[in-house]
Residue, then its C-alpha position, 0 to 999 in steps of 0.5 A: x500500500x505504500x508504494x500505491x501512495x508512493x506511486x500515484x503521488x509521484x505521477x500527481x505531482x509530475x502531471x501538475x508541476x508539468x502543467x505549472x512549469x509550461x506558463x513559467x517561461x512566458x509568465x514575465x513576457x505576458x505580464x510585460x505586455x499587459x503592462x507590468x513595469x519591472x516592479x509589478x512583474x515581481x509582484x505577479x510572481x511574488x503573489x503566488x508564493x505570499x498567498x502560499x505562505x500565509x496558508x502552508x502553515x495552517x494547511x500543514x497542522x491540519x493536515x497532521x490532525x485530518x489527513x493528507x488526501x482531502x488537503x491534496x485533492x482540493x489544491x489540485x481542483x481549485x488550481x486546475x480551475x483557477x488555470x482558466x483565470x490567464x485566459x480571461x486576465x485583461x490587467x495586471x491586476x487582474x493577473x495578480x489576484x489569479x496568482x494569489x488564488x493559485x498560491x492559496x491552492x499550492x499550499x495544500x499540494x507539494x508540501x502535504x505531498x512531501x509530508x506524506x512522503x516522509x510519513x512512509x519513509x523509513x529510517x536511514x532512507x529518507x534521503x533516497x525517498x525524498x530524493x526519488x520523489x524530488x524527480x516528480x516535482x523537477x521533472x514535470x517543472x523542468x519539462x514544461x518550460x520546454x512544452x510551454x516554449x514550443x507550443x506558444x511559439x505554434x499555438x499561441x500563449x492561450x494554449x498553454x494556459x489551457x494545458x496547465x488545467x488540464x493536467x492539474x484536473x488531471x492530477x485530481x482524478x489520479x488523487x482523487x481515485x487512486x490515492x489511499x489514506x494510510x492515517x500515518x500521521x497518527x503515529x508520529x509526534x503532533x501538535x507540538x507548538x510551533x514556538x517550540x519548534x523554531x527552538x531546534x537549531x536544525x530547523x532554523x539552519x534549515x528555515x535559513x537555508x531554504x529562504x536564501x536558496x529560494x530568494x535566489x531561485x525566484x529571481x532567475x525564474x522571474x528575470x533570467x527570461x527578460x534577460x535572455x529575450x530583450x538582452x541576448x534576442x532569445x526566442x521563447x523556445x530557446x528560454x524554455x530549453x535553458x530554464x528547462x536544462x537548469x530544472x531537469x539536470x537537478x531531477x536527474x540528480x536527485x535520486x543519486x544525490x539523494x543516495x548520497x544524503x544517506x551515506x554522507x554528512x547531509x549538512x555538508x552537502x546543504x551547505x556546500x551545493x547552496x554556497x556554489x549555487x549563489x555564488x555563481x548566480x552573480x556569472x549570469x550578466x557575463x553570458x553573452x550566448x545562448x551555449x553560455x547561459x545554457x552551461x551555467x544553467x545546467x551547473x546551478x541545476x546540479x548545486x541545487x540537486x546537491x543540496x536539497x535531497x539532504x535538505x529534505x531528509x532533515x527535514x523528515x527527522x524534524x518532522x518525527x519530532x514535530x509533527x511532519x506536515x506542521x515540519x513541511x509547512x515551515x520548510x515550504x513556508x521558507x522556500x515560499x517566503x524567498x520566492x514571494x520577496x525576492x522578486x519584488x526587491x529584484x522588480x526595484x533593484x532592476x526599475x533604479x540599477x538595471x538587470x546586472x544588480x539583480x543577479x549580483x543581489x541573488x547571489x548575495x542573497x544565495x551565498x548568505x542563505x548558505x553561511x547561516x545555514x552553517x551558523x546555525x546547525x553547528x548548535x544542533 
C-alpha cells in the first residue's frame, strides 16, 4: 500500500508541476505586455508564493490532525480551475489576484505531498525517498518550460494556459481515485507548538537555508527570461530549453544525490551545493550566448540537486519530532517566503540599477542563505 501512495503521488505531482512549469517561461513576457513595469512583474510572481505562505502553515497542522488526501485533492481542483483565470486576465491586476488564488491552492499540494512522503519513509532512507520523489516535482517543472516554449511559439500563449488545467484536473482524478489514506500521521509526534519548534537549531539552519536558496531561485525564474529575450534576442523556445536544462539536470540528480544524503554528512552537502549555487548566480550578466547561459544553467541545476535531497531528509527527522506536515509547512513556508520577496526587491533593484544588480543581489542573497545555514546547525 505504500508504494500505491508512493506511486500515484509521484505521477500527481509530475502531471501538475508539468502543467505549472509550461506558463513559467512566458509568465514575465505576458505580464510585460499587459503592462507590468519591472516592479509589478515581481509582484505577479511574488503573489503566488505570499498567498502560499500565509496558508502552508495552517494547511500543514491540519493536515497532521485530518489527513493528507482531502488537503491534496482540493489544491489540485481549485488550481486546475483557477488555470482558466490567464485566459480571461485583461490587467495586471487582474493577473495578480489569479496568482494569489493559485498560491492559496499550492499550499495544500507539494508540501502535504512531501509530508506524506516522509510519513512512509523509513529510517536511514529518507534521503533516497525524498530524493526519488524530488524527480516528480523537477521533472514535470523542468519539462514544461520546454512544452510551454514550443507550443506558444505554434499555438499561441492561450494554449498553454489551457494545458496547465488540464493536467492539474488531471492530477485530481489520479488523487482523487487512486490515492489511499494510510492515517500515518497518527503515529508520529503532533501538535507540538510551533514556538517550540523554531527552538531546534536544525530547523532554523534549515528555515535559513531554504529562504536564501529560494530568494535566489525566484529571481532567475522571474528575470533570467527578460534577460535572455530583450538582452541576448532569445526566442521563447530557446528560454524554455535553458530554464528547462537548469530544472531537469537537478531531477536527474536527485535520486543519486539523494543516495548520497544517506551515506554522507547531509549538512555538508546543504551547505556546500547552496554556497556554489549563489555564488555563481552573480556569472549570469557575463553570458553573452545562448551555449553560455545554457552551461551555467545546467551547473546551478546540479548545486541545487546537491543540496536539497539532504535538505529534505532533515527535514523528515524534524518532522518525527514535530509533527511532519506542521515540519513541511515551515520548510515550504521558507522556500515560499524567498520566492514571494525576492522578486519584488529584484522588480526595484532592476526599475533604479538595471538587470546586472539583480543577479549580483541573488547571489548575495544565495551565498548568505548558505553561511547561516552553517551558523546555525553547528548548535544542533
Amino acid at each position: 500500500m505504500k508504494r500505491r501512495v508512493f506511486v500515484v503521488l509521484f505521477f500527481s505531482i509530475f502531471s501538475s508541476m508539468l502543467g505549472i512549469g509550461i506558463i513559467v517561461p512566458l509568465l514575465p513576457i505576458y505580464a510585460e505586455s499587459l503592462g507590468a513595469s519591472g516592479l509589478w512583474i515581481g509582484v505577479i510572481f511574488s503573489g503566488f508564493s505570499i498567498s502560499r505562505s500565509l496558508f502552508m502553515p495552517i494547511v500543514g497542522r491540519w493536515s497532521d490532525r485530518k489527513g493528507r488526501k482531502i488537503f491534496i485533492a482540493a489544491g489540485l481542483f481549485i488550481y486546475a480551475i483557477i488555470s482558466l483565470g490567464y485566459v480571461l486576465s485583461d490587467s495586471v491586476a487582474a493577473l495578480v489576484m489569479v496568482r494569489f488564488i493559485q498560491g492559496f491552492s499550492a499550499a495544500m499540494i507539494i508540501p502535504i505531498a512531501f509530508a506524506y512522503i516522509g510519513d512512509i519513509s523509513p529510517n536511514g532512507r529518507e534521503g533516497g525517498y525524498m530524493g526519488i520523489f524530488s524527480v516528480s516535482l523537477f521533472a514535470g517543472f523542468g519539462l514544461g518550460p520546454v512544452l510551454g516554449g514550443v507550443m506558444k511559439d505554434r499555438f499561441g500563449l492561450n494554449a498553454d494556459f489551457y494545458a496547465m488545467g488540464g493536467l492539474c484536473l488531471f492530477a485530481f482524478f489520479l488523487v482523487l481515485l487512486y490515492l489511499p489514506e494510510l492515517h500515518l500521521y497518527r503515529k508520529s509526534e503532533q501538535s507540538r507548538p510551533y514556538r517550540e519548534i523554531m527552538r531546534s537549531p536544525v530547523t532554523k539552519a534549515l528555515i535559513a537555508f531554504r529562504f536564501g536558496n529560494a530568494f535566489a531561485r525566484g529571481i532567475l525564474m522571474s528575470f533570467v527570461p527578460l534577460f535572455a529575450h530583450g538582452t541576448l534576442g532569445l526566442t521563447a523556445s530557446e528560454i524554455g530549453i535553458i530554464l528547462s536544462f537548469n530544472i531537469l539536470s537537478t531531477s536527474l540528480l536527485q535520486a543519486p544525490f539523494g543516495y548520497i544524503a544517506d551515506r554522507l554528512t547531509r549538512r555538508g552537502l546543504v551547505f556546500w551545493g547552496s554556497f556554489w549555487f549563489g555564488l555563481c548566480i552573480a556569472l549570469i550578466p557575463h553570458m553573452r550566448s545562448f551555449a553560455h547561459i545554457f552551461a551555467l544553467n545546467a551547473f546551478l541545476g546540479t548545486m541545487g540537486a546537491l543540496a536539497l535531497p539532504a535538505a529534505n531528509a532533515l527535514v523528515v527527522e524534524e518532522g518525527r519530532r514535530f509533527g511532519m506536515g506542521a515540519m513541511m509547512g515551515i520548510f515550504n513556508l521558507a522556500m515560499s517566503l524567498g520566492l514571494a520577496v525576492g522578486p519584488i526587491l529584484g522588480g526595484v533593484i532592476a526599475d533604479r540599477w538595471g538587470w546586472p544588480a539583480i543577479f549580483y543581489f541573488a547571489s548575495l542573497a544565495g551565498s548568505t542563505g548558505a553561511a547561516a545555514f552553517a551558523g546555525f546547525s553547528k548548535r544542533g
